[in-house]
C-alpha positions as CSV (number, residue, x, y, z in Angstrom):
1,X,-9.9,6.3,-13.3
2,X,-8.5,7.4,-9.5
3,X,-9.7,11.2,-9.0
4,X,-6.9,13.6,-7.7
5,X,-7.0,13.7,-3.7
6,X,-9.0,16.7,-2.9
7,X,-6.0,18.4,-1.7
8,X,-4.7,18.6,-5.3
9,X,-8.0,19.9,-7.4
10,X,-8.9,19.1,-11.1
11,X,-7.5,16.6,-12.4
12,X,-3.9,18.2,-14.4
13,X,15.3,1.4,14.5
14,X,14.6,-2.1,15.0
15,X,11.2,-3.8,14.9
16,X,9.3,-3.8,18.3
17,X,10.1,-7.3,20.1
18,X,7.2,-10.2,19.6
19,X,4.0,-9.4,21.9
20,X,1.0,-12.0,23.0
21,X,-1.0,-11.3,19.6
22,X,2.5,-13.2,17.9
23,X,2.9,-15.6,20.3
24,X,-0.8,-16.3,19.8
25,X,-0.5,-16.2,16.0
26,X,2.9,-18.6,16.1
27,X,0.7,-21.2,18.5
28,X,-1.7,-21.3,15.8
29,X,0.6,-21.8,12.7
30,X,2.2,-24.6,14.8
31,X,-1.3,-26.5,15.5
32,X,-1.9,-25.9,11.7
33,X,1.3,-28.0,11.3
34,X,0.3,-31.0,13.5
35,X,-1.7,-32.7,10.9
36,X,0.9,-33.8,8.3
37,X,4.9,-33.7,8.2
38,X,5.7,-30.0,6.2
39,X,2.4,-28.4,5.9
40,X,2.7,-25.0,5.4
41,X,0.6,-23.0,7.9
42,X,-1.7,-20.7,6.0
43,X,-0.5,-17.0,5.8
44,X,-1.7,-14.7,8.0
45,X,-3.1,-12.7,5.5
46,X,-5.6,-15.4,4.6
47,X,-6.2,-16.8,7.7
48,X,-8.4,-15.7,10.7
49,X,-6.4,-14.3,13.7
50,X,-7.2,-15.9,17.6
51,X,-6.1,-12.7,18.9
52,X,-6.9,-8.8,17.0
53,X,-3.9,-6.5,17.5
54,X,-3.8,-2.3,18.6
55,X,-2.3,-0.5,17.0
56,X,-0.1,2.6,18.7
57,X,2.4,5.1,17.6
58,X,6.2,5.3,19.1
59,X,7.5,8.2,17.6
60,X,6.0,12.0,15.8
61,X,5.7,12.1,11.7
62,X,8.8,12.8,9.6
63,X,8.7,14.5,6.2
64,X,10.8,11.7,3.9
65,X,13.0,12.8,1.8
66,X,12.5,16.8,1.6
67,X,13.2,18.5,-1.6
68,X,13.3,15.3,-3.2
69,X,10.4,12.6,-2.8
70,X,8.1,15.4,-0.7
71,X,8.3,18.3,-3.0
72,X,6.0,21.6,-4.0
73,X,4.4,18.7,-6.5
74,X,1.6,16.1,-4.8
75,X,3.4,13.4,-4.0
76,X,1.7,10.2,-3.3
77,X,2.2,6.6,-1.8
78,X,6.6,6.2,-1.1
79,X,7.9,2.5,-2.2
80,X,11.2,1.9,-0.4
81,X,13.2,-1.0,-1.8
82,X,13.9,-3.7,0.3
83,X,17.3,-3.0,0.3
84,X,17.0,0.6,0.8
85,X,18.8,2.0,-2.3
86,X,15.9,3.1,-3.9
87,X,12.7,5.0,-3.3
88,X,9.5,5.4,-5.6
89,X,6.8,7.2,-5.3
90,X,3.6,8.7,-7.5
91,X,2.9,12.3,-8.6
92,X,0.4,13.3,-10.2
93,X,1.7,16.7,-11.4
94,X,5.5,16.9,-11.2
95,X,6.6,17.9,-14.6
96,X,9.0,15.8,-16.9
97,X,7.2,12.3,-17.0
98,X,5.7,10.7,-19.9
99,X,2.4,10.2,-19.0
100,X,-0.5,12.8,-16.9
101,X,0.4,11.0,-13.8
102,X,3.8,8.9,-13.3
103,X,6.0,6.6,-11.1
104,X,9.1,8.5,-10.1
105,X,12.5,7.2,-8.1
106,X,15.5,8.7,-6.7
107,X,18.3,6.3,-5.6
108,X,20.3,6.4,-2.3
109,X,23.6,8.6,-2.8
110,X,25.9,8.9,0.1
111,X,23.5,9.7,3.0
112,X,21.0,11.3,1.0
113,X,19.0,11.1,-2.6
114,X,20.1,11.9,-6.3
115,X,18.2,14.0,-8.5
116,X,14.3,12.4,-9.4
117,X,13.6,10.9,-12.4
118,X,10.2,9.1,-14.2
119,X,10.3,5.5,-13.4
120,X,11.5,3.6,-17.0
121,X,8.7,1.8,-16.8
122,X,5.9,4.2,-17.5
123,X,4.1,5.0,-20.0
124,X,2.0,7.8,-21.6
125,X,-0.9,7.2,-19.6
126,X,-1.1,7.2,-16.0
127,X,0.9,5.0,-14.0
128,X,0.7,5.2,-9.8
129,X,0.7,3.7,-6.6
130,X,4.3,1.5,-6.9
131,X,5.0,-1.0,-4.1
132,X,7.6,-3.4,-3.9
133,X,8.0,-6.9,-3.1
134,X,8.8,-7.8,0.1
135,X,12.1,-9.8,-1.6
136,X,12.4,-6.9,-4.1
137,X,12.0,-9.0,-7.0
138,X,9.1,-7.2,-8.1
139,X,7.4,-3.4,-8.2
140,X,3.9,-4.2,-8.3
141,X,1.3,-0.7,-9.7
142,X,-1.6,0.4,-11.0
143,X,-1.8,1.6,-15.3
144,X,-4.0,2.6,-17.6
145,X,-2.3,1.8,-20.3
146,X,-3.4,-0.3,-23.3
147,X,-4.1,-3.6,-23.3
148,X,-6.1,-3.5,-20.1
149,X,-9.1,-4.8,-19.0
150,X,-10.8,-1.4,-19.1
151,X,-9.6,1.2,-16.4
152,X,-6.9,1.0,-13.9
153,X,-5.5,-2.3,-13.4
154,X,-2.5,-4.0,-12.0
155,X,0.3,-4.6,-13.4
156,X,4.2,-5.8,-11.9
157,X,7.6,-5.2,-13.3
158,X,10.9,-7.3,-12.9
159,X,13.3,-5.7,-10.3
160,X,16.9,-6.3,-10.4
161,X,19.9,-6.1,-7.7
162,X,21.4,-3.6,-9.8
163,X,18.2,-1.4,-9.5
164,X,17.3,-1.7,-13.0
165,X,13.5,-2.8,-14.6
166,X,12.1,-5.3,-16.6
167,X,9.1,-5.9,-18.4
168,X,5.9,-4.9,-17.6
169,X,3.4,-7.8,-16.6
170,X,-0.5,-7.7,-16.5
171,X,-1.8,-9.1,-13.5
172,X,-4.8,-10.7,-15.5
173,X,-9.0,-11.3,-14.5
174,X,-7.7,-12.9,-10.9
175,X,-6.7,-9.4,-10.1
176,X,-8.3,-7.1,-13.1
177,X,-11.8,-6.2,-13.8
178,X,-13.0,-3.7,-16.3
179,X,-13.4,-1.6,-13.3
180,X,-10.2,0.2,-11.8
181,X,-8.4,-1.6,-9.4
182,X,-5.6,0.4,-7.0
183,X,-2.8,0.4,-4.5
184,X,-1.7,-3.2,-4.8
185,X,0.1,-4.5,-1.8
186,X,2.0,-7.4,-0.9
187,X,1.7,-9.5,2.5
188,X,5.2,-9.4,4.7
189,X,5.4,-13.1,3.5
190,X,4.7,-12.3,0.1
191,X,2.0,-14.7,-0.2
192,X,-1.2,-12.0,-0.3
193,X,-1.5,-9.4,-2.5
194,X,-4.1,-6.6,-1.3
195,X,-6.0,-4.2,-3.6
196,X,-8.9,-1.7,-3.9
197,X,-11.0,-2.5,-6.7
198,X,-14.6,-0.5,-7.9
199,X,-15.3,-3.6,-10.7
200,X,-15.9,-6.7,-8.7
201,X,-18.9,-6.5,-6.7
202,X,-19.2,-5.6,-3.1
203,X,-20.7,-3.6,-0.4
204,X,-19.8,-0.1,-1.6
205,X,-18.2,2.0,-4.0
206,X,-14.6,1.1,-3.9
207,X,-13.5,-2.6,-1.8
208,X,-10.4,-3.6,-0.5
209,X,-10.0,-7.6,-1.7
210,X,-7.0,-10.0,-1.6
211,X,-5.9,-12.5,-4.1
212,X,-4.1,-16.0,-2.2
213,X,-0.4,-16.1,-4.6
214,X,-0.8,-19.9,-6.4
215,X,2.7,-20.4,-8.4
216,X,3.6,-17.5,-10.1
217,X,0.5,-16.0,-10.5
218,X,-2.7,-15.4,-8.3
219,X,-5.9,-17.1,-7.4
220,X,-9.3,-15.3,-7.6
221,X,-9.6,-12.3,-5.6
222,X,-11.8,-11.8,-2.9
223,X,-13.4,-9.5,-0.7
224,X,-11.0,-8.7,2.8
225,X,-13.6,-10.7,5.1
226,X,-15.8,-9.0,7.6
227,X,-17.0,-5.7,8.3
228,X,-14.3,-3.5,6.7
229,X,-15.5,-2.8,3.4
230,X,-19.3,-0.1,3.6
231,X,-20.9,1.8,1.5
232,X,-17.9,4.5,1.1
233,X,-14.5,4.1,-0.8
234,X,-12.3,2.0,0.9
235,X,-9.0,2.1,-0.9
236,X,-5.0,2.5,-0.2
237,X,-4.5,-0.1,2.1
238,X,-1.3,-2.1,3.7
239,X,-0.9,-5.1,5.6
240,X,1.1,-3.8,8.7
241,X,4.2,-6.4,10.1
242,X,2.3,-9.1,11.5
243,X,1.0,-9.8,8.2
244,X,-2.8,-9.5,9.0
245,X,-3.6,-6.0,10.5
246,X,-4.1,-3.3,7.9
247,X,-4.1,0.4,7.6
248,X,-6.5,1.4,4.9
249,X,-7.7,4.9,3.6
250,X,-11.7,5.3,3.7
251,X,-13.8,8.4,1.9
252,X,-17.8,8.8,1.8
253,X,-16.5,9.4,-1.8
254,X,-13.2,10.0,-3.1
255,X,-13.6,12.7,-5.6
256,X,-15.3,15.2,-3.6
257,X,-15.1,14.5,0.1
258,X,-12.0,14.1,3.0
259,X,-9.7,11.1,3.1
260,X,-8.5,9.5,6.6
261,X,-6.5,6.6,7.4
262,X,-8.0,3.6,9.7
263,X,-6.4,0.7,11.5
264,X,-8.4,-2.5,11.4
265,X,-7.3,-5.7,13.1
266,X,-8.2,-9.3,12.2
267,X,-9.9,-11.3,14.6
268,X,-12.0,-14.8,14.0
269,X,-14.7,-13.5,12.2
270,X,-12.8,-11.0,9.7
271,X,-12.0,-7.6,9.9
272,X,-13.7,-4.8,12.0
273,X,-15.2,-1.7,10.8
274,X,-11.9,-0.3,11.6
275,X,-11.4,3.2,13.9
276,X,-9.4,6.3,12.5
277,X,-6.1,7.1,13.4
278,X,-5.3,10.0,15.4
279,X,-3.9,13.3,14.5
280,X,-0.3,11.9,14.6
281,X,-1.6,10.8,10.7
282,X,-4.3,12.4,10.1
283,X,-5.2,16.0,9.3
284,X,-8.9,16.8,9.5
285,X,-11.0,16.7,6.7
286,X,-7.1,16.8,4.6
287,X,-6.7,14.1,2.7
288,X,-5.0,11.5,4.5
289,X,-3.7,8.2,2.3
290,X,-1.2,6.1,0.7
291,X,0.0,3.9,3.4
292,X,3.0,1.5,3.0
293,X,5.1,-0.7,5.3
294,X,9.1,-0.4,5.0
295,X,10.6,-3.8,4.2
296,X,13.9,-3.2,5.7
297,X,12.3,-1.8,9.3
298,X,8.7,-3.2,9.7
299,X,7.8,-1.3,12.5
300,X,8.1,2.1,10.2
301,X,5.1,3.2,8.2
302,X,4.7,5.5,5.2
303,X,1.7,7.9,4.6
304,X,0.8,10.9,2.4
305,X,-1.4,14.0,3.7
306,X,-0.3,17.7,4.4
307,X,1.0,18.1,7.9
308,X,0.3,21.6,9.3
309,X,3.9,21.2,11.3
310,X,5.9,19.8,8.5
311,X,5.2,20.2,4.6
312,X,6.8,21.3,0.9
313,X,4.3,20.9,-0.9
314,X,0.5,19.9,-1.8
315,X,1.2,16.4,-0.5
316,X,3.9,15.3,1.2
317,X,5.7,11.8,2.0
318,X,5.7,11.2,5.6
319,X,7.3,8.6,8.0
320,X,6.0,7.0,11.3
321,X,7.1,4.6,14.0
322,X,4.5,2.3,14.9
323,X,4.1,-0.9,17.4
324,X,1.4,-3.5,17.3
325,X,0.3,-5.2,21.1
């Protein structure tokens, strides 16, 4: 079961234009093409990158939503739908919801946000960490609800236009183990999904892997390739707007010790090690996580911590512009 960030205590514009990297990347989708009339290049989640990106920041952090999504409650992880009429977001003390931590959404009224409310799909246990689909057919999230395979798993839910849910849908042993698997995340192209998971094997406490999408469903998870996942918890991650970066949160152990958020780029061996990010994200030794692209503006990136210059409450939702070279 996911501890509490150690903030919390017990338990209770447009997109920046195309630079070499894409132009590198779109060169190499295009030879993947020669071979054979409509071959699909491979996504670029999945596939080794010729050139690794950097990552840089374009504008200061913004407190989303105040009074509403960021809160005196700990807020954690912000979902925007694709569309932008609804936001979601977990808490894991903000009374009212069904469970001991819940999913909750307010939707876009006028210029600003109605009144928050649990997420319909919850249940008495804890449910956390919602993320859209890129299309915004589907809020994926982690449950530990029955009928599991033994702690926090993955599950999605049916989206509609109309902002309404449908039913809930296990995610099965491609994703599941009878560990606790976290923060699912989809690839820009929808064709990735990305997840932490302590109950698969791997270098370290918790892992970040990726499972390729094969029809409706997913094929076996595997570990994000080269040196990103150690001996700590790696865990909260998100595939930033070229579809093969990631921002990931990292902790010599989550229950007891800080939380920062690291870049890593892709390059032809795997991953790096990945390198912090600076104090435009992250607070030291706060507890820095919960990373999350916006589907409508790529280039803008969602975190959770508890800025010094801009907070309601434990942790806050927060907003950054962000540019990839």
């Amino acid at each position: 079961m996911r501890p509490p960030p150690p903030a919390l205590g017990p338990r209770s514009a447009a997109p920046p234009a195309p630079g070499p990297r894409f132009a590198a990347a779109l060169a190499a989708g295009l030879a993947a093409c020669a071979g054979g009339e409509g071959r699909r290049p491979p996504s670029p989640a999945l596939a080794p990158a010729p050139v690794p990106a950097a990552l840089e920041f374009s504008s200061a952090a913004e407190l989303v939503a105040p009074g509403v999504a960021s809160s005196e409650f700990g807020e954690v992880r912000l979902a925007a739908s694709p569309d932008g009429r609804t936001l979601l977001w977990g808490s894991t003390d903000r009374p009212g919801g069904r469970g001991g931590w819940d999913i909750w959404l307010a939707r876009r009224e006028g210029e600003g946000w109605g009144r928050p409310e649990p997420a319909p799909f919850n249940s008495e246990a804890n449910d956390f960490d919602p993320a859209y689909s890129p299309d915004g057919r589907y809020v994926y999230f982690f449950s530990k609800r029955p009928g599991g395979l033994g702690g926090d798993d993955v599950y999605r839910v049916a989206a509609s236009a109309g902002g309404g849910f449908g039913a809930v849908e296990h995610l099965g042993p491609e994703v599941n183990s009878p560990g606790d698997e976290w923060a699912p995340a989809l690839s820009p192209d929808g064709r990735a999904l990305l997840f932490a998971s302590d109950g698969r094997g791997g270098r370290g406490r918790h892992d970040l892997f990726v499972a390729a999408a094969r029809g409706e469903g997913w094929a076996r998870a595997e570990p994000l390739p080269g040196a990103i996942n150690t001996p700590d918890d790696e865990f909260d991650a998100t595939f930033l707007a070229d579809g093969a970066s990631v921002v990931f949160a990292r902790s010599a152990d989550v229950n007891e010790k800080p939380i920062t958020l690291h870049f890593a780029a892709r390059g032809p061996g795997g991953y790096g090690a990945g390198t912090p990010l600076g104090a435009a994200v992250n607070v030291a030794e706060g507890a820095n996580l919960g990373p999350a692209l916006d589907w409508r503006d790529r280039s803008l990136l969602y975190f959770t911590g508890r800025r010094p210059e801009a907070r309601a409450g434990k942790l806050d939702l927060y907003q950054i512009r962000y540019r990839l070279r």
